[in-house]
KOLSE-236430 format. One record per residue (C-alpha): x, y, z; residue in one letter. Coordinates in pm, 1 decimal. Layout:
BEGIN
X, Y, Z, A;
...
//
This chain:
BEGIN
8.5, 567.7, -874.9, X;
-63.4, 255.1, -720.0, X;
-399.2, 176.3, -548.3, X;
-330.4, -132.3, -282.2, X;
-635.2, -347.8, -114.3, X;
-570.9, -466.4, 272.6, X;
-676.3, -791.9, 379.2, X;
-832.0, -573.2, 694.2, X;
-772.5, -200.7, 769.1, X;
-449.0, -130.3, 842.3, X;
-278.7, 159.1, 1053.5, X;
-192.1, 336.5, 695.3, X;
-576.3, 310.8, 587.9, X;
-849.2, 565.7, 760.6, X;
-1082.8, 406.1, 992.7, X;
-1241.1, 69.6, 827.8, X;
-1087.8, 145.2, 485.6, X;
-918.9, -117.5, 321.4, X;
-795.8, 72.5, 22.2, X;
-453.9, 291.3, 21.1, X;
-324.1, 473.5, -283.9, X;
56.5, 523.7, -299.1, X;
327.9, 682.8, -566.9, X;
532.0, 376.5, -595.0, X;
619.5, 81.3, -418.7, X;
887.1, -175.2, -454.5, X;
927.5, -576.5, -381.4, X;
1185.5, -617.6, -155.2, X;
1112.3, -962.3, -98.0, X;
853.3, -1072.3, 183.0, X;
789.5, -694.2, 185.8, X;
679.3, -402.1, -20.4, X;
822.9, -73.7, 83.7, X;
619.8, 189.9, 21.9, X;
603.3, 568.2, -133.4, X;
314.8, 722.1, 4.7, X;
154.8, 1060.0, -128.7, X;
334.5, 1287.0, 112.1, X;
646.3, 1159.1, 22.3, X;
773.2, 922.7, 320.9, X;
833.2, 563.0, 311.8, X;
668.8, 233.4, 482.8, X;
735.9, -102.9, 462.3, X;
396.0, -402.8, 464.0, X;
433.1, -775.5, 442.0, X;
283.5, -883.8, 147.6, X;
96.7, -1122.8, 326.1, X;
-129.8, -816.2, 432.1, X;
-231.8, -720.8, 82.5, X;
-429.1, -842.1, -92.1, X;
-394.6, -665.6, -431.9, X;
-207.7, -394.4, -575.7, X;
-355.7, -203.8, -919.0, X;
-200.0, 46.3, -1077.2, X;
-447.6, 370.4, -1143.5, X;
-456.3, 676.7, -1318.2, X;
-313.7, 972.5, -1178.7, X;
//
């Protein structure tokens, strides 16, 4: 599991949060796509993260 940090909140973060914690998530260039806890997929420029750390699941 992968914990990421927004820049700002983002439509993928709840309310004001900043912080969202995903499966997996691959470079695909200017993007990362995504695995997010319930499975689907999502693709976020990396220009609106800010840091990705992986965490203990």
């Amino acid at each position: 599991m992968y914990q990421l940090q927004f820049e700002s909140s983002h439509h993928l973060t709840e309310g004001d949060d900043h912080t969202l914690v995903v499966d997996e998530y691959e470079d695909v260039g200017s993007m990362y796509m995504l695995v997010l806890q319930d499975g689907s997929r999502q693709s976020v420029g990396k220009q609106l993260i800010e840091s990705i750390e992986e965490t203990s699941g």
